[in-house]
C-alpha positions in Angstrom: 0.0 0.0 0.0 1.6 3.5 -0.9 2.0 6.1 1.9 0.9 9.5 1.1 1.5 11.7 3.8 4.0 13.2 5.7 6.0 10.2 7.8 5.3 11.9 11.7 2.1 10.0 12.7 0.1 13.0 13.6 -3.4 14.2 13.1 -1.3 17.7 12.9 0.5 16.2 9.9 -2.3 15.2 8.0 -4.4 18.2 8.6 -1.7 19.8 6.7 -1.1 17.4 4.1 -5.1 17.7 3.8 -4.6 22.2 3.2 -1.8 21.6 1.1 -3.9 18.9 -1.4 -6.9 21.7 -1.7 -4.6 24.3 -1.9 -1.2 24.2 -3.4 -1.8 21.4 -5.1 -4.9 21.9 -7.1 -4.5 24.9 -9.1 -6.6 25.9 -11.2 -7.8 23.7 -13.7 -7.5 24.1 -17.0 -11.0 22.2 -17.5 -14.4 24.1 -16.3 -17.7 23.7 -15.7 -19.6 23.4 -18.7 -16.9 22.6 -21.1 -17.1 20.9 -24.2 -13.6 19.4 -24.6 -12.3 18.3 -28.2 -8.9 16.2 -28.6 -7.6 17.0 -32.1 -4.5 14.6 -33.2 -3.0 12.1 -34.6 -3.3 8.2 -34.4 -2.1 8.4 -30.6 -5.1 10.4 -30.1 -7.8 8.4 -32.5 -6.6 5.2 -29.7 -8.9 6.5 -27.8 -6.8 6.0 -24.5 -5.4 8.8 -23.0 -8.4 11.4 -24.1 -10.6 8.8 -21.7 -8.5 8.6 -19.1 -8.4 12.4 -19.1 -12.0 12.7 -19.5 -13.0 9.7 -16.6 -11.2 11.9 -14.0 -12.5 14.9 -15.1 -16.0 13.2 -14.8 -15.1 12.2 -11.7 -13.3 14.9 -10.0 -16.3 16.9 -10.5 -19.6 14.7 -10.6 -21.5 18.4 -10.4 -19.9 19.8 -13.6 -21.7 20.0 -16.5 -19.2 18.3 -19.6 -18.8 16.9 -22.6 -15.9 15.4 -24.6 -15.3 14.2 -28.3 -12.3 13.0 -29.7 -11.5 13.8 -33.1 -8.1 12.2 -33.3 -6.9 10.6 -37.1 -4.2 8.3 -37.9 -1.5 9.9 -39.4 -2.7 12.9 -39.6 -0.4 16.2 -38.7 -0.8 20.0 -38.0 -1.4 21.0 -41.2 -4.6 17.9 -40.7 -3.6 16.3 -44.1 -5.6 13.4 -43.3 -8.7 15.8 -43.5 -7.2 18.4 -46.3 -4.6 16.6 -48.2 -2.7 19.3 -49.4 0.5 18.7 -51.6 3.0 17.9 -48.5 6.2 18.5 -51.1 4.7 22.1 -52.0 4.1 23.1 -48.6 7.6 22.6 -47.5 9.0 24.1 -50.1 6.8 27.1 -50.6 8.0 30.7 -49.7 6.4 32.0 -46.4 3.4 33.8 -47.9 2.9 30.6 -50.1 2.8 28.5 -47.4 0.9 30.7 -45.4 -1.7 30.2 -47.6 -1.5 26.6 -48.0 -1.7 26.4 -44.0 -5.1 28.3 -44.1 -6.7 26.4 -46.5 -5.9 22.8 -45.0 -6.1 23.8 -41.8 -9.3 26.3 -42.1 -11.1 23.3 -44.2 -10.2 20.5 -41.4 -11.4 22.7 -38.7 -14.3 23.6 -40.1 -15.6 19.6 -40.7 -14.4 17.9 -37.8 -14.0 20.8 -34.5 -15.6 23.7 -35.0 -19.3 22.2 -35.6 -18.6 20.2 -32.2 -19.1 23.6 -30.5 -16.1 23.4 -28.4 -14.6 26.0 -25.7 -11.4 23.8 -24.8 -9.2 21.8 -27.7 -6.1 19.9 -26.7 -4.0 19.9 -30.1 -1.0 17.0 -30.0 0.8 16.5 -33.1 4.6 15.9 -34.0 4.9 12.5 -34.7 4.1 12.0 -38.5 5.1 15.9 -38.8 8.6 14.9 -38.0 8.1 12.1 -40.6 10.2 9.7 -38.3 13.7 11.1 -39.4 15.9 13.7 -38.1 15.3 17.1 -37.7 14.5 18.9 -41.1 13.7 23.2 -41.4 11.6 22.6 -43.9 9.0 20.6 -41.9 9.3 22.2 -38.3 8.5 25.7 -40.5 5.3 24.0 -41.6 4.4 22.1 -38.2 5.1 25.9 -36.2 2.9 27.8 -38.7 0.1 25.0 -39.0 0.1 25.1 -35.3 -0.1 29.1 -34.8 -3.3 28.5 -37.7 -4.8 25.9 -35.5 -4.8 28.3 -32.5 -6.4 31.5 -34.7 -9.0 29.6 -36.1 -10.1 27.9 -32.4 -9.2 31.3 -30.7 -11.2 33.2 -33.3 -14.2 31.2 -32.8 -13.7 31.5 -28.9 -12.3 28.7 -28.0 -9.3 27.8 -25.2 -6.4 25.9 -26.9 -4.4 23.5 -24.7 -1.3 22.4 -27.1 0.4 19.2 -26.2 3.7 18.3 -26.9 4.1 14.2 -28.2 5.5 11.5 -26.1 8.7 10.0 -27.5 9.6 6.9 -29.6 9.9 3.7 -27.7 12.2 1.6 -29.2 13.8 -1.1 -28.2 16.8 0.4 -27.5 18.8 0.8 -24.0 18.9 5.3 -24.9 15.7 6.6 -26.5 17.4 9.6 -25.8 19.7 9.5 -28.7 17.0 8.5 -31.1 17.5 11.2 -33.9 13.9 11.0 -34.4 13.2 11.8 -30.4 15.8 14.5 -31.0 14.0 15.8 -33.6 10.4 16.0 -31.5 12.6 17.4 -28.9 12.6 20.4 -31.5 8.9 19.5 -32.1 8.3 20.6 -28.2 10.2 23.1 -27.8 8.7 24.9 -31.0 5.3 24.1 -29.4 6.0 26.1 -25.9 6.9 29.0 -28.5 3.7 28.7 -30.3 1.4 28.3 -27.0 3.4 31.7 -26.0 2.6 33.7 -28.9 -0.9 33.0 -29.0 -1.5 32.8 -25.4 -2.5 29.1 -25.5 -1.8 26.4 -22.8 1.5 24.6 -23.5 1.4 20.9 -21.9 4.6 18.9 -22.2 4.6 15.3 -21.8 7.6 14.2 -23.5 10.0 15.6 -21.0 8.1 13.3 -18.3 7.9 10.2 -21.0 11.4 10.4 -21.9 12.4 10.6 -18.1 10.4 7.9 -17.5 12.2 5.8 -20.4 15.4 6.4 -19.3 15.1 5.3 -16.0 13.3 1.9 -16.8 16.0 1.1 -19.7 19.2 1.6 -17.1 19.9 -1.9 -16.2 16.8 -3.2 -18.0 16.7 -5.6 -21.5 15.0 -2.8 -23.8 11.1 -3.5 -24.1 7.8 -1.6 -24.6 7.4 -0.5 -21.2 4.2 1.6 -22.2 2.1 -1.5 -24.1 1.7 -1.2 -27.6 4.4 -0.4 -30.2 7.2 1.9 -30.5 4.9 4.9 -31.7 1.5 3.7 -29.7 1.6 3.1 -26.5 -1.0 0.5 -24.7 -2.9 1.7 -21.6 0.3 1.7 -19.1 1.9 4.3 -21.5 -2.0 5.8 -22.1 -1.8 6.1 -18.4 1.6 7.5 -17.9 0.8 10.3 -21.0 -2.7 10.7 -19.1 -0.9 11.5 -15.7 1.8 13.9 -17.3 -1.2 16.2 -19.3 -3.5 16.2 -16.7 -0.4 17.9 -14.2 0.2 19.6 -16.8 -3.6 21.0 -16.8 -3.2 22.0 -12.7 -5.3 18.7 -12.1 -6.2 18.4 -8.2 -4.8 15.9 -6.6 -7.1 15.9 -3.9 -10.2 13.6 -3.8 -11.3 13.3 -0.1 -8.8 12.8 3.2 -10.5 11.6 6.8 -8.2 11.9 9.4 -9.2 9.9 12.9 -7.5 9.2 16.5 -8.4 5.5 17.1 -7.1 5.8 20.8 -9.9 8.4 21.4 -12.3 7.9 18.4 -12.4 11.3 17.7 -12.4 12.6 14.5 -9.3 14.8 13.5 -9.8 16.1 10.0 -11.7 15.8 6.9 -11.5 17.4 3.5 -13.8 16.8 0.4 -16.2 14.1 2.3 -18.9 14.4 5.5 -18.3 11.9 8.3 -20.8 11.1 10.3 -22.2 8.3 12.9 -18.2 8.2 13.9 -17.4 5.4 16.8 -15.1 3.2 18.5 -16.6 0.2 19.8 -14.5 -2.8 21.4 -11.4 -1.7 19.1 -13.8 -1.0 16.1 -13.7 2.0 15.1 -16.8 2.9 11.9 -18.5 5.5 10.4 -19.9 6.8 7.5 -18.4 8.6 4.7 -19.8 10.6 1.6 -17.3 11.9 0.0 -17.6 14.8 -2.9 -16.1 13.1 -5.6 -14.6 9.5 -6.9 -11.4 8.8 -7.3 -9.5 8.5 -10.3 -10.5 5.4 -12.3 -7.5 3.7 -13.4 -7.8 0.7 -16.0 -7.3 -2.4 -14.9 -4.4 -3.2 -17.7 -2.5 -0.3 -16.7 -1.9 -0.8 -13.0 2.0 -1.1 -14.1 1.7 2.1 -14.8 1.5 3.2 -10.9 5.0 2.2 -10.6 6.5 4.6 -13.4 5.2 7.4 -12.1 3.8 9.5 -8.9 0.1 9.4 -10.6 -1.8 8.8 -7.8 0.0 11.2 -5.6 -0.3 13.7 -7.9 -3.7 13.3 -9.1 -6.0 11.0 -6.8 -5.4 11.3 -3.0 -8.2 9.2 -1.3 -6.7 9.4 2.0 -7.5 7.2 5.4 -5.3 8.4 8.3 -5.7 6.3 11.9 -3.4 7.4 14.9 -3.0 6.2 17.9 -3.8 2.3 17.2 -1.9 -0.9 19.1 0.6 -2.0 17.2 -1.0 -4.8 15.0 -2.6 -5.4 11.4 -5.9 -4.1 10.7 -8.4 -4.3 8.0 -10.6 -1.7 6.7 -13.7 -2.5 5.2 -15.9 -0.8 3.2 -20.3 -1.4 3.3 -18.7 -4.5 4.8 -16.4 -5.5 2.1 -12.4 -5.8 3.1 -10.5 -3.7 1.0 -7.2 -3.9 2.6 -5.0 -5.2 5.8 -2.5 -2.2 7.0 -0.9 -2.2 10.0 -1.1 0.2 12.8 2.3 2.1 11.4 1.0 2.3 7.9 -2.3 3.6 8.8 -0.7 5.9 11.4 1.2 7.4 8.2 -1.8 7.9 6.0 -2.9 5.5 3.5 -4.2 6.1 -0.5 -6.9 3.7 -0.8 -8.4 4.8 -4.7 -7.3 1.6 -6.5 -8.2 -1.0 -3.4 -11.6 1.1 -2.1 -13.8 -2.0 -2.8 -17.2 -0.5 -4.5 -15.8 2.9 -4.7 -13.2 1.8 -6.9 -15.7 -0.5 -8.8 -17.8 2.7 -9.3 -15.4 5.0 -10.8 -14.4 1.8 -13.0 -17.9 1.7 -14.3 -17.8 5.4 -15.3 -14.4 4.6 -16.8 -16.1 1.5 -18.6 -19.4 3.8 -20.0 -16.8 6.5 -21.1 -15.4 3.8 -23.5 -18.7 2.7 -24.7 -19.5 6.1 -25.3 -16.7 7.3 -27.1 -16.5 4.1 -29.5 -19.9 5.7 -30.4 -18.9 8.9 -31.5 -16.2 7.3 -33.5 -18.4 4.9 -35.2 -20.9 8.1 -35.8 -18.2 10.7 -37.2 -15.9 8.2 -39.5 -18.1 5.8 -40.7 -21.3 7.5 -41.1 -21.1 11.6 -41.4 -18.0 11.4 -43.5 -19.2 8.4 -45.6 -19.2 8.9 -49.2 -20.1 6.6 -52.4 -17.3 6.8 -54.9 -17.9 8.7 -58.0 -18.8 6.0 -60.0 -21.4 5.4 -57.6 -23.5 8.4 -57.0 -26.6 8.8 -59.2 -30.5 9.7 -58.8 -30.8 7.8 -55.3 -28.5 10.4 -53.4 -31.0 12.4 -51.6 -32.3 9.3 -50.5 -29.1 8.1 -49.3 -28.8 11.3 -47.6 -32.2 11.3 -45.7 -30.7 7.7 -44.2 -27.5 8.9 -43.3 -29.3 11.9 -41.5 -31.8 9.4 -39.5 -28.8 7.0 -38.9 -26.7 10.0 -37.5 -30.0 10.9 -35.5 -30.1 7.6 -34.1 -26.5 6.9 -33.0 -26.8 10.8 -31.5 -29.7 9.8 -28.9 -27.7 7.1 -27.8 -24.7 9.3 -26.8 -27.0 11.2 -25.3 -28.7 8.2 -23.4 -24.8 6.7 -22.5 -23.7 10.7 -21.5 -27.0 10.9 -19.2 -25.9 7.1 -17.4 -22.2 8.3 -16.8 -23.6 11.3 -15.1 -26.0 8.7 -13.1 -22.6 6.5 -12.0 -20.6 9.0 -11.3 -22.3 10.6 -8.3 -20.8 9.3 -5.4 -22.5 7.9 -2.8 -22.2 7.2 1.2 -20.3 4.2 2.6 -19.8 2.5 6.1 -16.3 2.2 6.7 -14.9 -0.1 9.7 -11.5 -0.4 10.9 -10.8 -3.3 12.7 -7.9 -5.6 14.2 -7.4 -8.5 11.5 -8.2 -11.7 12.5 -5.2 -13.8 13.4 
C-alpha cells in the first residue's frame, strides 16, 4: 500500500497534508464547468486512450460539472490535418512563407471547419509531431510547416472562442537501451520546444509530456533488457503508456490531486480532519472504530491493464489522493472494510502514516471503474458516428438519382446513433455521483 503523507504520525500532519492537497496542489484547472472538450491529433489520439482517461477523472473529479468530450483524433494525420485536407506535403515545405501561409489556411481552415468547429467546443487539446517529423531527423523545412500549421490551429479555435491547450508528443519507444539519442526523439525534442513558442505567442496552454515520458524511459532502460514499457508499439503506446501520458497532461492542466482525506484518532475515536467528504455516525466500539463517509467526488479510475503504470510514475499522488489516516492504534494489522467489504489489511504504522486507498476502495473503486467502462462505450460511439457514417461517401462512380435518398438515411442514422450518446452521457452522469459508505476499521483476525 503507498504512503501518502507526511511520515510523523500525527493528526497535525495530516491536517496539513489535507490544506496543502486543496490548496497548493490543485491549481486551477484548465477544464471548467460546462466545457465541451475536443482532442484533435494524430493516431495516438484516434486510440482512444489517454483522451478517456483524461475525461473519466474529469468526470469524476467533479460529478456536479456540467461536460462533454469528443475525440477527433486521425491516424496519421499532422498540423497541417492532411488526413482531413490533403494538401501537396512537397509544395508546402518548399513554398516561400506567404505561399505556405496560404496553404496552411486552407488545409487547416477546411479540417477545422468539418471535424471541431461544428462540435461547439470552448477547450481543444492539439497534439501532433509525430508523423510531422516524418520519423527522421530534424528537417527546417518541416518544423516551419508544423510551427505555422500550429499558430493557424490556434487563430482559427481562438477566433471562434475557444481555449487551446497544445500538447507536446511523447517519444519513440524503441527497443533500445537510450531513447534519448534516437534522432527522431531529437528531432520531436525540437517539435516541443517549438510548441511552448507557439502556446506563447498565442497565449494558449502549452502541456509537455515528453520531458516526463522520456524521463520515464530512461530510467526503466538503465539496467533493464530494452522492451515496450508503455504496451503497444514503439509509436503507440498500450494503456500503461496511455496512463503515464494521461498523468503527465493532466499535471500539466493543474489537475487536483485531492479527492477526499479523513483523518481519525483510534485511541480516542475522535475525528481529527476531513476534506472533500462528510463523516458522520463516527465510533469506536471494542477496538472497532466505523462511520460513514460521503465523499464529494470519486477517485480516479484507473484501467485495470495499466496498473503497471502506478510504478512509473507518482500518478496517484499527484492526481487521486483518497486518503484514510488512523493514529493512535496498538501496534498490530488491521483491516478496513468498506459497506462491509475488506479492501485492505494495513498495519497500525502504515495507517498511522496515511494510506491512499483509490485503487483497493472495494465499491468505490468498482464505481469509478464503471464510469471509466461507460466512457469507452460512449466514445467508441462517437467514432463509429463521425468516421463511418457523417463522412461516408459513395465513390464517384457510384452516385446517381438515389443520393438524396441516401442522404435522408445517413441523416436518421446520425439521428439515431446521437440519442444514444445522449442516453450513455446521461448514465455516466447517473454513476458517477458518489455515494455514502460505512467504513470499519478493525484488528485483522489472526
Amino acid at each position: 500500500m503507498k504512503h501518502l503523507f507526511c511520515p510523523r504520525n500525527t493528526l497535525l500532519t495530516f491536517l496539513s497534508a489535507v490544506t496543502l492537497a486543496a490548496g497548493a496542489l490543485a491549481g486551477d484547472f484548465a477544464v471548467r464547468d460546462g466545457d465541451r472538450v475536443v482532442f484533435l491529433g494524430d493516431s495516438i489520439t484516434e486510440q482512444r486512450l489517454y483522451t478517456t482517461y483524461i475525461e473519466a477523472y474529469a468526470l469524476t473529479r467533479h460529478p456536479e460539472w456540467k461536460l462533454a468530450f469528443r475525440n477527433v483524433g486521425w491516424g496519421g494525420d499532422t498540423a497541417w490535418l492532411r488526413q482531413r485536407s490533403h494538401p501537396d506535403e512537397r509544395a508546402l515545405f518548399e513554398a516561400d512563407a506567404a505561399s505556405q501561409q496560404k496553404m496552411v489556411e486552407d488545409a487547416v481552415g477546411h479540417g477545422l471547419r468539418r471535424d471541431v468547429l461544428p462540435l461547439k467546443p470552448t477547450l481543444v487539446t492539439v497534439d501532433f509531431a509525430m508523423n510531422d517529423h516524418s520519423y527522421q531527423a530534424f528537417r527546417p523545412d518541416i518544423f516551419a510547416a508544423h510551427v505555422r500549421s500550429q499558430e493557424q490551429i490556434a487563430k482559427v479555435l481562438q477566433t471562434d472562442g475557444c481555449r487551446v491547450a497544445f500538447l507536446t508528443t511523447q517519444p519513440i519507444e524503441d527497443k533500445r537501451s537510450d531513447p534519448d539519442k534516437d534522432v527522431r526523439n531529437q528531432s520531436l525534442r525540437k517539435f516541443s520546444d517549438g510548441l511552448k513558442t507557439v502556446a506563447a505567442g498565442a497565449g494558449a496552454l502549452f502541456v509537455d509530456q515528453f520531458d516526463p515520458y522520456m524521463a520515464m524511459l530512461v530510467r526503466e532502460r538503465e539496467g533493464n533488457p530494452p522492451r515496450f514499457i508503455g504496451g503497444g508499439d514503439a509509436v503507440h503506446p498500450g494503456p500503461i503508456g496511455h496512463t503515464v501520458m494521461a498523468w503527465a497532461i493532466l499535471k500539466g492542466l493543474d489537475a487536483p490531486a485531492l479527492v477526499s482525506m479523513v483523518g481519525i484518532d483510534g485511541a480516542t475515536g475522535q475525528l481529527g480532519g476531513a476534506q472533500g467528504c462528510r463523516v458522520e455516525n463516527l465510533r469506536l466500539s471494542e477496538g472497532t472504530i466505523s462511520f460513514d463517509r460521503s465523499d464529494e467526488a470519486l477517485p480516479m479510475p484507473i484501467d485495470p491493464k495499466a496498473e503497471p503504470a502506478l510504478k512509473l510514475a507518482p500518478i496517484l499522488d499527484d492526481l487521486s489522493r483518497y486518503g484514510l489516516q488512523v493514529t493512535g492504534l496498538a501496534p498490530g494489522s488491521y483491516e478496513v472494510a468498506i459497506d462491509g467489504q475488506t479492501v485492505a489489511k494495513l498495519s497500525s504504522e502504515e495507517l498511522a502514516k496515511g494510506c491512499n486507498l483509490t485503487i483497493t476502495a472495494g465499491p468505490i473503486t468498482e464505481q469509478a471503474r464503471q464510469v471509466l467502462n461507460l466512457v469507452v462505450k460512449k466514445n467508441d460511439l462517437f467514432f463509429n458516428r463521425w468516421r463511418n457514417i457523417q463522412l461516408y461517401s459513395f465513390p464517384g462512380w457510384a452516385q446517381g438519382p438515389e443520393i438524396p435518398e441516401f442522404e435522408a438515411r445517413r441523416s436518421a442514422e446520425v439521428a439515431r446513433i446521437d440519442q444514444q450518446i445522449a442516453d450513455q452521457e446521461a448514465r455516466i452522469d447517473e454513476i458517477r455521483r458518489p455515494k455514502p459508505h460505512h467504513f470499519t476499521v478493525k484488528p485483522a483476525a489472526q
